[in-house]
TIPA-910367 format. One record per residue: x, y, z of N, C-alpha, C in turn. Coordinates in steps of 0.1 Angstrom, whole numbers, plus 5000, padded with zeros to 4 digits. Atoms other than C-alpha are relative to their C-alpha. Layout:
<rs>
XYZXYZXYZ ...
</rs>
This chain:
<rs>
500849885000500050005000500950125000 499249875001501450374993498750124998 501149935000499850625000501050175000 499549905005500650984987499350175005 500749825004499951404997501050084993 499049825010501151684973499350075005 500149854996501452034980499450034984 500349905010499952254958500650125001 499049854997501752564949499450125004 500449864994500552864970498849955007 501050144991498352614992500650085015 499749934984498052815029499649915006 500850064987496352555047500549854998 499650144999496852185059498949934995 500850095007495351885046499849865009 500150124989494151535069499349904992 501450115007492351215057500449915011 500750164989491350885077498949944995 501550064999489850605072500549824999 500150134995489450245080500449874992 499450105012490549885059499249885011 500650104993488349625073499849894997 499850135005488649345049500750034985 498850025012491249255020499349854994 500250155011490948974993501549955003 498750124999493548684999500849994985 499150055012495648524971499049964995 501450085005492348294962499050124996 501149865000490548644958498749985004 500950034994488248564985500450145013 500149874992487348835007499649975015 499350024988488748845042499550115013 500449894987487149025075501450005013 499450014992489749165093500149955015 500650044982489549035135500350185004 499649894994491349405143499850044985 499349935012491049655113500550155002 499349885000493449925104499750134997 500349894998493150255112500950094990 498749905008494950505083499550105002 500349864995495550835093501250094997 499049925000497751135081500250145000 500649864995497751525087501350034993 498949884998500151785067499750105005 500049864997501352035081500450124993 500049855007501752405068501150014992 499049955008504352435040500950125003 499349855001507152685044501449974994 498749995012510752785025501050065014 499350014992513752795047501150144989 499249975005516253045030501650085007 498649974998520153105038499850145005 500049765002520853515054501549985001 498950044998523853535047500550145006 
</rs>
């Protein structure tokens, strides 16, 4: 599983998602009820630009 956020360019605010996986298909592609299912959760935070003073 890969899971991906992009920035957008001039994007002021954060971005969150969530959400649950409670059954998968096996190798037999038979469909599988988790006992525990996984919880996916991820939150950016606020973009900013670092620059050198020299």
């Amino acid at each position: 599983m890969v899971l991906t956020v992009t920035l957008e360019h001039g994007q002021q605010s954060t971005e969150s998602a969530q959400f649950f996986i409670r059954e998968v298909t096996d190798a037999e592609d038979e469909t599988r009820k988790l006992k525990k299912p996984w919880k996916v959760s991820w939150e950016k935070s606020r973009a900013f630009w670092r620059y050198p003073i020299r």
